[in-house]
C-alpha positions in Angstrom: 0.3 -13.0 11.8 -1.1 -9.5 12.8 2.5 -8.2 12.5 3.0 -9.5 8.9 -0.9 -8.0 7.8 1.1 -4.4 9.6 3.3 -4.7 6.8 2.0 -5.7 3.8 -1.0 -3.8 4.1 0.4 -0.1 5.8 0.3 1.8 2.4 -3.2 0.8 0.9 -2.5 4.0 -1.9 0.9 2.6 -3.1 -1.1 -1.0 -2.9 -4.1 0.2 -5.0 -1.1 2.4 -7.5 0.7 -1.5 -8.1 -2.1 -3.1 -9.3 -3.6 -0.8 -11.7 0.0 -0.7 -12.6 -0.3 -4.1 -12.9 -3.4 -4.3 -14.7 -2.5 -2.0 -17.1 0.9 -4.0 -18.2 -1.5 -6.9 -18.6 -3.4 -5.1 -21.1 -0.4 -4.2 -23.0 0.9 -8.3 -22.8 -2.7 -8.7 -24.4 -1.4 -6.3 -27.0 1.7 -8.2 -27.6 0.3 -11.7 -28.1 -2.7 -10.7 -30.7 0.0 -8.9 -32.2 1.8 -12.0 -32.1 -1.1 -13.5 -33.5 -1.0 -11.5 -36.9 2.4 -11.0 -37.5 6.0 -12.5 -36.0 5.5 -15.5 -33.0 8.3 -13.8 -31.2 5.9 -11.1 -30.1 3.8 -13.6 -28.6 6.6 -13.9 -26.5 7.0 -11.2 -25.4 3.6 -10.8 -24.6 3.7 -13.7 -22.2 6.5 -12.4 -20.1 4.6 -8.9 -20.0 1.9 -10.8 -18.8 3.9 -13.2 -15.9 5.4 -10.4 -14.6 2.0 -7.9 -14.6 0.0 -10.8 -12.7 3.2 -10.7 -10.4 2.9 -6.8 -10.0 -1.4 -7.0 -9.7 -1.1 -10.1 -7.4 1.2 -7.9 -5.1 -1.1 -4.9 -5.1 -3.9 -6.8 -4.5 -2.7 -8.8 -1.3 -1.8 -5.4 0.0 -5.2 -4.1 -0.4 -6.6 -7.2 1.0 -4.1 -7.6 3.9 -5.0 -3.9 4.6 -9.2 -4.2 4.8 -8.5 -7.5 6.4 -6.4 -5.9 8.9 -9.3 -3.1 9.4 -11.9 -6.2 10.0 -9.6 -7.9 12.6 -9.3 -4.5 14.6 -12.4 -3.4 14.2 -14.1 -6.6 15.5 -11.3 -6.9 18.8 -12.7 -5.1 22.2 -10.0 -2.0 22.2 -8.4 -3.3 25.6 -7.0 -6.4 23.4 -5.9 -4.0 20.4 -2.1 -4.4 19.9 0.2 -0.8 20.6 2.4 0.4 18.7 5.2 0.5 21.6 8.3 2.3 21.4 10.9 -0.5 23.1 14.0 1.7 22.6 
């Protein structure tokens, strides 16, 4: 479990960089379906797939940013004897 927090959550600036990414494409699916709204359906559609896949790109960013605070509680809570290294086994 620790290993798989490692990952996701080692680059908390490229985490935070996806969501606002994210949150900014939502914005513009927003866009797209009240523009929908007034004019042709079809841009409603559009508007729903911007939206799928910026949840999809926020969601991401923000379970990096979690998985890397979460992994900050977990090792600041653990006595440092019981920490994990970061071993070489070449």
């Amino acid at each position: 479990m620790i290993k798989l927090l490692e990952k996701i959550g080692q680059n908390p600036q490229y985490s935070l960089t996806l969501f606002l990414r994210g949150l900014g494409l939502f914005v513009i699916g927003l866009l797209f379906v009240a523009l929908g709204y007034f004019y042709h359906h079809l841009w409603q559609i559009v508007g729903i797939i911007t939206l799928a896949l910026a949840c999809l790109l926020a969601a991401w960013g923000y379970l990096g940013i979690f998985a890397n605070r979460w992994l900050n509680i977990l090792y600041r809570t653990q006595p440092a004897n019981k920490r994990p290294t970061n071993k070489n086994t070449n």
